[in-house]
C-alpha positions as CSV (number, residue, x, y, z in Angstrom):
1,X,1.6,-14.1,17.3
2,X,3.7,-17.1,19.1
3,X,4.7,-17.8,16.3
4,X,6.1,-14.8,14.7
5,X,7.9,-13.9,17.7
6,X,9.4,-17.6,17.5
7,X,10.5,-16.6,14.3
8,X,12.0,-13.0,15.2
9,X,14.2,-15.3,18.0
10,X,15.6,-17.1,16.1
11,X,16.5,-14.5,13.5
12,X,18.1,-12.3,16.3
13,X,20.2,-15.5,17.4
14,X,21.2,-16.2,14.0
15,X,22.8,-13.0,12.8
16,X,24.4,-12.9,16.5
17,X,25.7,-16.5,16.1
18,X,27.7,-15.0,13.3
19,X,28.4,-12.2,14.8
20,X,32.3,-13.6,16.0
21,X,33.7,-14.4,12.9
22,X,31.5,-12.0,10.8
23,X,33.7,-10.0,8.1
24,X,33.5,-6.1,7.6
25,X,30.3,-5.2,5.3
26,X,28.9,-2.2,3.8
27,X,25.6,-2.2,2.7
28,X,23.1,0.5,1.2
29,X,19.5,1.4,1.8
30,X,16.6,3.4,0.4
31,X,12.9,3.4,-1.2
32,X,11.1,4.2,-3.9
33,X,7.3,3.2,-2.4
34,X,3.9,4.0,-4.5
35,X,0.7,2.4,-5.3
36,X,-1.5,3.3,-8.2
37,X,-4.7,3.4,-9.1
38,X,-4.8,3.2,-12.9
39,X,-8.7,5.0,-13.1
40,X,-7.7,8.0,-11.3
41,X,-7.8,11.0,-12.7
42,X,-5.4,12.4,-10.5
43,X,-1.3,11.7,-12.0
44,X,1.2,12.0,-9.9
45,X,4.2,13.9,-9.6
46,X,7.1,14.5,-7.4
47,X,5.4,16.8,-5.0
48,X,3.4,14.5,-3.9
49,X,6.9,12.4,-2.8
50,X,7.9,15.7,-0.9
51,X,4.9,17.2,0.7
52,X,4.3,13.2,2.3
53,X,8.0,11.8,2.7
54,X,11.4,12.5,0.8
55,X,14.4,12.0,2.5
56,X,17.8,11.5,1.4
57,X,21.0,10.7,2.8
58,X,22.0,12.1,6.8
59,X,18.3,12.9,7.3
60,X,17.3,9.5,6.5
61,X,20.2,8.1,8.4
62,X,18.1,10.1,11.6
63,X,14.8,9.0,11.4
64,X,15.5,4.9,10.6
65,X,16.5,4.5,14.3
66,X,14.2,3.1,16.9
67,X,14.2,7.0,18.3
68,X,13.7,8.2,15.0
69,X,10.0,8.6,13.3
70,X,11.2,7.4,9.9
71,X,7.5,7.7,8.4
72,X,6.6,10.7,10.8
73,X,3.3,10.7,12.0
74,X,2.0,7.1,11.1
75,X,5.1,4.8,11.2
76,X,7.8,5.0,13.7
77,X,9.5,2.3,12.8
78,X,9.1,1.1,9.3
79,X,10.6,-1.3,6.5
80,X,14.0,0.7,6.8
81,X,14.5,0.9,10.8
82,X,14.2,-2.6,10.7
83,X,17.0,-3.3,8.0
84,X,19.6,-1.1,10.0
85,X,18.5,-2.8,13.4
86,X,19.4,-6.5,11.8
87,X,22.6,-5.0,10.7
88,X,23.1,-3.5,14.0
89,X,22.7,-7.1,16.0
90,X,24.4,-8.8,13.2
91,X,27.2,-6.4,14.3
92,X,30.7,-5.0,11.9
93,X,28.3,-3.4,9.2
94,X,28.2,0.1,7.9
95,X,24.5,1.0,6.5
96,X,24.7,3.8,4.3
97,X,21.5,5.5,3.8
98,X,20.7,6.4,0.1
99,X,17.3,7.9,-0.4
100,X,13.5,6.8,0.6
101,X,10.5,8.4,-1.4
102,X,6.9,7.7,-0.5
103,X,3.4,9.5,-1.4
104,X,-0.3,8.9,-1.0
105,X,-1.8,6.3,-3.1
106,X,-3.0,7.9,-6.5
107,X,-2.8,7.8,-9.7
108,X,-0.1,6.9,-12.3
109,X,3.0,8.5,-11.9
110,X,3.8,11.1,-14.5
111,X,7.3,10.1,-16.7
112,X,8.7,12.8,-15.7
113,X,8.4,11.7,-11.7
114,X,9.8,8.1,-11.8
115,X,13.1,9.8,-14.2
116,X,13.2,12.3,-11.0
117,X,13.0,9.4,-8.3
118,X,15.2,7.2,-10.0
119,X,17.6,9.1,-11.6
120,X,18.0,10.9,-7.8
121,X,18.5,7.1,-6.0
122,X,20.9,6.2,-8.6
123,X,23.1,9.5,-8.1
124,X,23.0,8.7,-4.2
125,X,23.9,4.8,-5.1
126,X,27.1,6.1,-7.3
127,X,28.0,9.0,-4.6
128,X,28.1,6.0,-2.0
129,X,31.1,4.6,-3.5
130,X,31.6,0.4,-3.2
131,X,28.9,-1.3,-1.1
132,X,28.8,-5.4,-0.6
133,X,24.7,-4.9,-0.4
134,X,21.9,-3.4,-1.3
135,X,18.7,-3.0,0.4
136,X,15.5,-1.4,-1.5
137,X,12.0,-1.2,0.1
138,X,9.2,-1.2,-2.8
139,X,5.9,-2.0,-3.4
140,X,4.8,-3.4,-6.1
141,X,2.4,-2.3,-7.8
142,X,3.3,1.3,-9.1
143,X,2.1,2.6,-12.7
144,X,4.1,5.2,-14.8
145,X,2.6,6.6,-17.1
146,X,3.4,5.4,-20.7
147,X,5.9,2.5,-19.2
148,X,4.9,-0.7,-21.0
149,X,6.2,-2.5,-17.7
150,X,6.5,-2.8,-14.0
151,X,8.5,0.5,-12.5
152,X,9.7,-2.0,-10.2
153,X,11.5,-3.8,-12.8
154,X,13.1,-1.2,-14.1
155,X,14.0,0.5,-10.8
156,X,15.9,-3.0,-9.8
157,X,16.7,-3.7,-13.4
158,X,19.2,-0.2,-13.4
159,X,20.3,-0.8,-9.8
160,X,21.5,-3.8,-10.9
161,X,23.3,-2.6,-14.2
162,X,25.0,0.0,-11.8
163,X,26.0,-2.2,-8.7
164,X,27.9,-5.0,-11.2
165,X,26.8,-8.6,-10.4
166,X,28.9,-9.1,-7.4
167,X,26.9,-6.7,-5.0
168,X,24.4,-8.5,-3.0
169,X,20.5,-7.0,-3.9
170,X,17.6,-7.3,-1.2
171,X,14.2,-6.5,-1.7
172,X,11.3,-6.6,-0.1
173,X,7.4,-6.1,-1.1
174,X,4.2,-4.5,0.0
175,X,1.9,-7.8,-0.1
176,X,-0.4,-6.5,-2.9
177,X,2.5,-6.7,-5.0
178,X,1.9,-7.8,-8.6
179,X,4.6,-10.1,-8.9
180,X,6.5,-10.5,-11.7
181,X,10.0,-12.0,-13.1
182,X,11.3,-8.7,-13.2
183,X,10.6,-8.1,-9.8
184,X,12.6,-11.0,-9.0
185,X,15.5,-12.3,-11.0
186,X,17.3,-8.9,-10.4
187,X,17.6,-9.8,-6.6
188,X,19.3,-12.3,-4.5
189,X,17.0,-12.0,-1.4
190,X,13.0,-11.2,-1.3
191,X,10.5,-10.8,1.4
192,X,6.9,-9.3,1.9
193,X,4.7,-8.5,4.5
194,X,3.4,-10.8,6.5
195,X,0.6,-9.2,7.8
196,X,-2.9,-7.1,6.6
197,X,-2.9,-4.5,7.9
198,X,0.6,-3.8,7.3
199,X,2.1,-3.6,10.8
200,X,4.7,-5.4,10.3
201,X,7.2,-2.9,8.2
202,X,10.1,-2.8,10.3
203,X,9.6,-6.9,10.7
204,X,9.5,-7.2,6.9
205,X,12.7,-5.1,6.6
206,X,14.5,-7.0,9.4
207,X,13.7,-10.3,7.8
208,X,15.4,-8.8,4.7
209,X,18.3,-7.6,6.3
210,X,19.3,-10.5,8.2
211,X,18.6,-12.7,4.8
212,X,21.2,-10.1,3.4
213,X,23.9,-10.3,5.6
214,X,23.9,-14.2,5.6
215,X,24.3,-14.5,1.5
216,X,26.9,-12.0,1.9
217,X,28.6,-14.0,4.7
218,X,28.1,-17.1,3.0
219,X,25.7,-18.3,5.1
220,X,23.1,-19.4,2.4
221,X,22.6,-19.5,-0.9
222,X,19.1,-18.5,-2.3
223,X,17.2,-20.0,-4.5
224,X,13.8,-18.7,-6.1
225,X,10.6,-20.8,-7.3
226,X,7.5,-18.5,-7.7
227,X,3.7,-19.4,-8.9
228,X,1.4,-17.0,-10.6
229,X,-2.6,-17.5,-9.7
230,X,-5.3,-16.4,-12.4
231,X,-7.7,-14.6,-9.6
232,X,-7.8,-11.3,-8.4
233,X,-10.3,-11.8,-5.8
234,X,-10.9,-14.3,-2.8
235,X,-9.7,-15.2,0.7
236,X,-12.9,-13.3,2.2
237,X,-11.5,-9.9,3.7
238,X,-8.2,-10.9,3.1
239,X,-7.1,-10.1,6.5
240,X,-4.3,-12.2,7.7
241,X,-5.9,-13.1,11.7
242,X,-8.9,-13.5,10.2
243,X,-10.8,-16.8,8.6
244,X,-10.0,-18.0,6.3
245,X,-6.9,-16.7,5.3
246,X,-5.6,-16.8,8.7
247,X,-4.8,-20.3,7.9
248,X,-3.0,-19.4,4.5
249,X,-0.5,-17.4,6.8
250,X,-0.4,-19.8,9.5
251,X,0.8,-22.4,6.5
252,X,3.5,-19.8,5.4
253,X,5.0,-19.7,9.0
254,X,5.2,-23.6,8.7
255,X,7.0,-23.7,5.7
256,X,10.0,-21.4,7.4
257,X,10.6,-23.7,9.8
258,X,11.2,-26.5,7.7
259,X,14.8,-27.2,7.3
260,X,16.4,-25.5,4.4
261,X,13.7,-23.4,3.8
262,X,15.0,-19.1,3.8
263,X,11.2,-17.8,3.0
264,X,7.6,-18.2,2.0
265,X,5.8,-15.2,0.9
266,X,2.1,-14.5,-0.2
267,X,0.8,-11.5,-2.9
268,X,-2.7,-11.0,-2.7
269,X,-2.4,-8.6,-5.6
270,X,-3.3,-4.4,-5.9
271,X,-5.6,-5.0,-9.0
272,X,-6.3,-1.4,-9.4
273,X,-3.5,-1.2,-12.2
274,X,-3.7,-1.5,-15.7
275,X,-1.4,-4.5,-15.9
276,X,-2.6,-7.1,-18.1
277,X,-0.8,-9.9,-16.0
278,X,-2.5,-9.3,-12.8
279,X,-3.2,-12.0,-9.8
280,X,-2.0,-13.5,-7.0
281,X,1.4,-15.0,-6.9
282,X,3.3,-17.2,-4.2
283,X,7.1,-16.8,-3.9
284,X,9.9,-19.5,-1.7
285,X,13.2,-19.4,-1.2
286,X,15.3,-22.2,0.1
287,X,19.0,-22.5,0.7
288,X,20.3,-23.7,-2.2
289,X,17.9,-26.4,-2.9
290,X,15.9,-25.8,-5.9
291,X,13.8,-28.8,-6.0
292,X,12.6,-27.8,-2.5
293,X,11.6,-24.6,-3.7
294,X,9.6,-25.7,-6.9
295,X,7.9,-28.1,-4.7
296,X,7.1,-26.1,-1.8
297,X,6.0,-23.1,-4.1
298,X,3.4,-25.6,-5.5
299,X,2.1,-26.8,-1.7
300,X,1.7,-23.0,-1.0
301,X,-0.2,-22.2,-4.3
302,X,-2.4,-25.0,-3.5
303,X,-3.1,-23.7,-0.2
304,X,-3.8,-20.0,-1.1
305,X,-6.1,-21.6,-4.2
306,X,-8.3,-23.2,-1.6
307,X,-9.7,-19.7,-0.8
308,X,-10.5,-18.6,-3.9
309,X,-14.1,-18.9,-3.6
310,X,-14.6,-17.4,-0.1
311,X,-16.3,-14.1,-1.4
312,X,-16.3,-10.2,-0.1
313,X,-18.4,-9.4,3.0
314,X,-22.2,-7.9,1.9
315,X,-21.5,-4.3,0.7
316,X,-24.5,-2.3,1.2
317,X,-25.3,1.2,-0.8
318,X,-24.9,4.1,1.2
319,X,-28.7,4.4,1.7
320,X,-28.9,0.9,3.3
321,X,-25.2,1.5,4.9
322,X,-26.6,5.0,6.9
323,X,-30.0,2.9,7.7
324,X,-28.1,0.7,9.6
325,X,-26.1,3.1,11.2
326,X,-29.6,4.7,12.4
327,X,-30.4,1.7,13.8
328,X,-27.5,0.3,15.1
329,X,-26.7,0.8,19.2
330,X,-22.6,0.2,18.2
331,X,-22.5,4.1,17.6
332,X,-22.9,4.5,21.1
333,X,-19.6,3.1,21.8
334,X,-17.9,5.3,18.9
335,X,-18.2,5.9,15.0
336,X,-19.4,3.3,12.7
337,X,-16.8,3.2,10.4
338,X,-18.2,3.2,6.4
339,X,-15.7,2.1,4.4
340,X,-16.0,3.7,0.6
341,X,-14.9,1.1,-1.3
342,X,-15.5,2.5,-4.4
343,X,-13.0,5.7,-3.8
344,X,-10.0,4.4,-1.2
345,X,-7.5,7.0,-1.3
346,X,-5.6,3.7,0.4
347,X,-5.6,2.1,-3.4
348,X,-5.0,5.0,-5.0
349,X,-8.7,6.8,-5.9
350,X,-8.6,10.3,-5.5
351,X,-11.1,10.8,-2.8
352,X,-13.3,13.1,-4.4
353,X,-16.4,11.1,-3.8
354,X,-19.7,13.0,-3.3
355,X,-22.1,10.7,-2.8
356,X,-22.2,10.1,1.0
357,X,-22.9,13.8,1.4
358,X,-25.3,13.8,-1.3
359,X,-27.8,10.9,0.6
360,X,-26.5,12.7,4.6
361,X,-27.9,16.4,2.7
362,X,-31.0,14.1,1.1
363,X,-31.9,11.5,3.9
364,X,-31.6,13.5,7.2
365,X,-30.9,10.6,10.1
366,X,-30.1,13.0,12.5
367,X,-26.3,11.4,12.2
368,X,-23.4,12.9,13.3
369,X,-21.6,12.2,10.1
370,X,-17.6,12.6,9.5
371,X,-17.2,12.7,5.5
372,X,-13.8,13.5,3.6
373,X,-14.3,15.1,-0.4
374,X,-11.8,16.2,-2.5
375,X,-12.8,19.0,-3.8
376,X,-10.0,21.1,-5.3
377,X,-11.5,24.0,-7.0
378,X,-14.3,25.1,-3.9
379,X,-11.1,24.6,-1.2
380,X,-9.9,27.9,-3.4
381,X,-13.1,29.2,-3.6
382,X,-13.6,29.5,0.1
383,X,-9.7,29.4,1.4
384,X,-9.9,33.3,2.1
385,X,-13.7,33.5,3.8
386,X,-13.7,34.4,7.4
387,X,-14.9,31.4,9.2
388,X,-17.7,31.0,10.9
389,X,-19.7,32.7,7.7
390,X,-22.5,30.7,5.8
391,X,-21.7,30.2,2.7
392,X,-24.4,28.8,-0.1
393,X,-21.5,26.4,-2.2
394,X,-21.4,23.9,-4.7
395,X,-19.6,20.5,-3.9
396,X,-18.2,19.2,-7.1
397,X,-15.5,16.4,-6.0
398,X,-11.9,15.7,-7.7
399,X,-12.0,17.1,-11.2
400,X,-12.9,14.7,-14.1
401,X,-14.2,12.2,-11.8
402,X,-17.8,12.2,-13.1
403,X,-19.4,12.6,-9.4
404,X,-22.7,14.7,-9.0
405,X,-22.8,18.2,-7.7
406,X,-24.0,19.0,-4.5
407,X,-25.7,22.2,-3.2
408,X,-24.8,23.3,0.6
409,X,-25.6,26.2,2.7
410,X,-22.7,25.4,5.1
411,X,-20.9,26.9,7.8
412,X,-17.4,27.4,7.7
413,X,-16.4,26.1,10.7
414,X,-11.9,25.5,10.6
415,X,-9.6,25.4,8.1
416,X,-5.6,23.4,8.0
417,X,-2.8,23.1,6.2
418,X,-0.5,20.5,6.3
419,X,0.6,17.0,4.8
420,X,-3.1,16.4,2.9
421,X,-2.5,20.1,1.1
422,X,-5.1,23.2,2.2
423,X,-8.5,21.3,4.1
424,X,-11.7,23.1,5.2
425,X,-14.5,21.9,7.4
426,X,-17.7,22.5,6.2
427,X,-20.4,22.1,8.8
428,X,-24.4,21.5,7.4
429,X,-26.1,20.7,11.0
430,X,-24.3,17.5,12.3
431,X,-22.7,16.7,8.8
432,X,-19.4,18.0,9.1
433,X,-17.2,17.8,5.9
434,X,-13.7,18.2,5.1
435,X,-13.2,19.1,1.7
436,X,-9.4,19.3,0.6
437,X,-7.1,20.0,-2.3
438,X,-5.0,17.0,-2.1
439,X,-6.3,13.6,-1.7
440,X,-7.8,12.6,1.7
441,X,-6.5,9.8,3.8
442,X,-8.6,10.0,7.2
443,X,-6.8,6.7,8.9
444,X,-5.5,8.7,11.8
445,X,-8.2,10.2,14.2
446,X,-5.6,13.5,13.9
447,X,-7.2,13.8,10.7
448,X,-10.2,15.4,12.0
449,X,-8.8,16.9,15.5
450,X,-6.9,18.7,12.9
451,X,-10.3,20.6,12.2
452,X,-11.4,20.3,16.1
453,X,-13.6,17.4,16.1
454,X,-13.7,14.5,17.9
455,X,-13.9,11.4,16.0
456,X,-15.1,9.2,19.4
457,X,-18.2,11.8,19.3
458,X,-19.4,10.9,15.8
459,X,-22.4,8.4,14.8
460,X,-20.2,7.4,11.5
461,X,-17.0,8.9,9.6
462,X,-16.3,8.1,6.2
463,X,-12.6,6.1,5.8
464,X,-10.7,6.3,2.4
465,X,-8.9,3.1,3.5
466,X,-9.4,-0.6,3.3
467,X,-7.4,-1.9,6.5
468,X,-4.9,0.5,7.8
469,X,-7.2,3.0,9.4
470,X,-8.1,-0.1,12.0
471,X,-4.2,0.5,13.2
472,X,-5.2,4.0,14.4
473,X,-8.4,3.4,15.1
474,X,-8.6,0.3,17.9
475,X,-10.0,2.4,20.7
476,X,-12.2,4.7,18.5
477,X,-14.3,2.4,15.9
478,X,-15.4,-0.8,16.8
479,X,-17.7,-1.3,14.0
480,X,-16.9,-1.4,10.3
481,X,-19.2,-1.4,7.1
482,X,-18.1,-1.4,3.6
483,X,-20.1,0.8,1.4
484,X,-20.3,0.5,-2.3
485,X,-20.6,4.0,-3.8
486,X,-19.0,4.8,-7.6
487,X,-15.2,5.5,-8.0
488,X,-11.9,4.6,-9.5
489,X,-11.4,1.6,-7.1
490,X,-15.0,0.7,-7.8
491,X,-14.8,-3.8,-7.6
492,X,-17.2,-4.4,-10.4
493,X,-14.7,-2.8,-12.4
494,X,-12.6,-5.7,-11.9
495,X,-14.8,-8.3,-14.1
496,X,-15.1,-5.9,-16.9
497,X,-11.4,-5.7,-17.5
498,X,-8.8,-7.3,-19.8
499,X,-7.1,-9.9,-18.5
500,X,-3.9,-12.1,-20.1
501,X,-5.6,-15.4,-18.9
502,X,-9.6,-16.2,-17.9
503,X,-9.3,-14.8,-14.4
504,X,-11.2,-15.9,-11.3
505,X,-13.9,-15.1,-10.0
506,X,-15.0,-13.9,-13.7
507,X,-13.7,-17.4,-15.0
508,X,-15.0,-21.0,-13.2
509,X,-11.5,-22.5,-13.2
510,X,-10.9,-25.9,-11.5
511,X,-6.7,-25.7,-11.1
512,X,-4.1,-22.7,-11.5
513,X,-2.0,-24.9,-13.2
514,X,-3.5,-24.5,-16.2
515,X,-2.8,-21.2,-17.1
516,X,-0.1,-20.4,-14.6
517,X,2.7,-20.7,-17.9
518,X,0.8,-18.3,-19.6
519,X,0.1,-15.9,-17.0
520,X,3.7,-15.5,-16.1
521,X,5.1,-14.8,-19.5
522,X,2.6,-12.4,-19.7
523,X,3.6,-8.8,-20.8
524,X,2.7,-6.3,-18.1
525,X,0.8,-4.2,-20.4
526,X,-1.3,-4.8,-23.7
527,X,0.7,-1.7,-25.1
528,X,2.6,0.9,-24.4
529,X,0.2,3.7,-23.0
530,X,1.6,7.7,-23.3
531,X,-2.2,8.8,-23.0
532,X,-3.7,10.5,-19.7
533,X,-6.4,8.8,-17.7
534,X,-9.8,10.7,-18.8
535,X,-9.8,14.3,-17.2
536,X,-6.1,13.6,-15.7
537,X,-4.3,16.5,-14.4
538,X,-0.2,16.7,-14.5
539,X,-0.5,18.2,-10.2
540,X,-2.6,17.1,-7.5
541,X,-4.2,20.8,-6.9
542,X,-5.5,23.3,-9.4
């Protein structure tokens, strides 16, 4: 943490250093921000941008201010605050707000959603009139449906055809990001987060804001050097204060402070996609020094290789998983947390697991149990029925999804609308079960005071999330179990899969090196697919 505020200093003190001879800019902002999740059923389309977060324009302008909520209700101050606070400490620059899209993890989006994102940020770009900059916040690892490459690409490949070459481009990346060439030749400045979980948005759009307004007032020239690792999985938990890749991150910091050096930036890649050139990638840029950057982009592939073999934590079933939760005293403190890695709404599954309810109904540990489901069709079953009635229903899950059917005689205890669509709580003793018609995404303990519970007063809750829920959650859980269950984000999936190059940990490889050439070139996708995921729907809610 020393060290990253180190780092913020002497950011602040450089854009202020320039600050007395610093010529007029004008320089744009926006996003375009999804992850996918290739084996969901569920597509995605551009409701799901609106009912979560689609702004454009003045109302953006509002909310990326340090008294503005720019993603209201989980991120104050985000990748896009931070960009217009280093242009306001770099001082004589106009930010002109574009547009900034964001949804809930899920599946693929449909064709007809990216045209409608895209084609809307490019209107706002053109209606903008001359800019000196451009900043874009993205992820990385979106899926289109029927787009034989990365969205990404082509979202920075049209910017770029619109802006001319002379505009300066800054971009900046989720840290799952499945890097690519496309992702980064368009740009003249790149940056990720630094930290998992992601708290550090409005950081990670500072640092690309301040890299910005140097190029564009001469300050430094950037130069790129990038390495592409054949493995999908490693590093442990992945979590960047946490052995072992603590040290990974630690050796990024380093690099920054060496002279000439602009960046040094990690992907520990979304592999949930159906790109064919998945895996972890590496990215440095130094000030105008090339060699520097080829050779300092090898020293931090090396380093990130050395974890490779540093496997997952134990992932129990849920049978085992709600054993231990019987037996554990860490409930008495708060909720265990069970993690459903098999269906994390967080990596785009659609949530409509029901399996946990299936062994809490079965296996009766006397639990006070906290369980999300999507479950579409018996939200519209039971939307109109007074509450507090007993109903005898039938849990089904998302549609398509291939998850058993459960029979409840259940109370219907609260009902809510709001950002996650139409929910109900359904109450069987202590279960208590929130079945939805959009996705669920339980990371904020609002989630379920939404429904009048108490998360603090539960033996276990259910998470849909792989990290961020521990943001929200520091003085409710202290205890956290991944569970392995059957889903779209299901990891054994991952050594079944097509890969462009033998991948670790399916592969024994001794050195990146060896396939790194290959693995690069490598298209994003084995064809181009127009077909639906099996059972996919064009909306989120029937």
């Amino acid at each position: 943490m020393i060290g990253r505020a180190l780092s913020f200093a002497r950011q602040m003190r450089a854009l202020r250093n320039g600050k007395a001879s610093a010529r007029p800019l004008r320089i744009a902002y926006g996003r375009i921000f999804h992850e996918a999740c290739a084996a969901s059923p569920v597509l995605t389309t551009p409701a799901d941008f609106e009912r979560l977060h689609a702004l454009e324009g003045d109302a953006l302008a509002a909310v990326a201010t340090l008294r503005g909520s720019e993603i209201a209700g989980y991120m104050p101050h985000a990748e896009l605050t931070g960009f217009v606070q280093a242009a306001r400490v770099a001082g004589n620059v106009e930010t002109v707000p574009l547009a900034s899209y964001m949804a809930v993890p899920s599946g693929p989006l449909t064709e007809e959603c990216f045209a409608w994102l895209l084609d809307r940020l490019l209107a706002r770009l053109e209606a903008a009139g001359s800019v000196d900059g451009l900043y874009l916040a993205l992820h990385g690892s979106m899926e289109v449906q029927g787009l034989g490459e990365a969205p990404e690409a082509v979202i920075l490949r049209r910017v770029r055809e619109q802006v001319g070459p002379d505009v300066a481009i800054a971009v900046s990346y989720d840290l799952h990001a499945n890097l690519t060439a496309g992702l980064i030749e368009p740009a003249d400045v790149m940056v990720a987060y630094r930290s998992n979980p992601h708290w550090d948005l409005a950081p990670t759009g500072f640092r690309a804001g301040a890299r910005l307004i140097r190029v564009l007032r001469g300050e430094i020239a950037p130069t790129h050097a990038w390495r592409k690792l054949p493995m999908v999985l490693g590093g442990g938990t992945t979590i960047d204060f946490l052995r072992p890749m603590r040290g990974v991150f630690r050796f990024m910091r380093k690099l920054e402070q060496r002279p000439g050096v602009v960046s040094a930036s990690l992907f520990m890649v979304h592999p949930f996609t159906s790109a064919q050139n998945l895996g972890w990638a590496v990215h440095v840029c130094t000030d105008g020094d090339p060699d520097l950057a080829e050779r300092l982009a090898d020293e931090l592939a090396d380093r990130a290789w050395t974890e490779k073999d540093v496997g997952l934590p134990h992932m129990p079933d849920i049978d085992e998983a709600l054993g231990t939760v019987a037996r554990s005293r860490s409930r008495w403190l708060g909720p265990v947390t069970l993690v459903d890695v098999d269906d994390i709404v967080g990596a785009g599954a659609p949530g409509g697991n029901t399996r946990f309810v299936q062994a809490l109904v079965a296996r009766n540990h006397g639990l006070t149990a906290l369980v999300p489901v999507h479950d579409p069709a018996l939200v519209g079953e039971l939307w109109q029925v007074p509450l507090g009635s007993v109903q005898r229903v039938r849990l089904r899950g998302t549609p398509g999804y291939d998850q058993p059917e459960v029979e409840l005689v259940a109370t219907v205890a609260a009902r809510h609308e709001g950002e996650f669509g139409r929910r109900i709580r359904l109450d069987v003793g202590s279960l208590h079960v929130s079945i939805g018609d959009h996705s669920p995404l339980p990371v904020h303990p609002k989630f379920w005071r939404e429904l009048g519970l108490n998360p603090r007063k539960a033996d276990l809750m259910v998470t849909k999330n792989f990290f961020h829920y521990r943001l929200f959650h520091l003085t409710t859980s202290f205890a956290h179990l991944p569970v392995q269950s059957e889903g779209a984000t299901n990891l054994r999936r991952l050594r079944e899969r097509a890969y462009a190059v033998p991948m670790h940990p399916m592969a024994k490889l001794s050195d990146w090196r060896e396939t790194e050439p290959a693995l690069r070139a490598a298209p994003a996708r084995a064809a181009s697919r127009t077909e639906r995921p099996s059972g996919a729907r064009s909306t989120v809610a029937e």
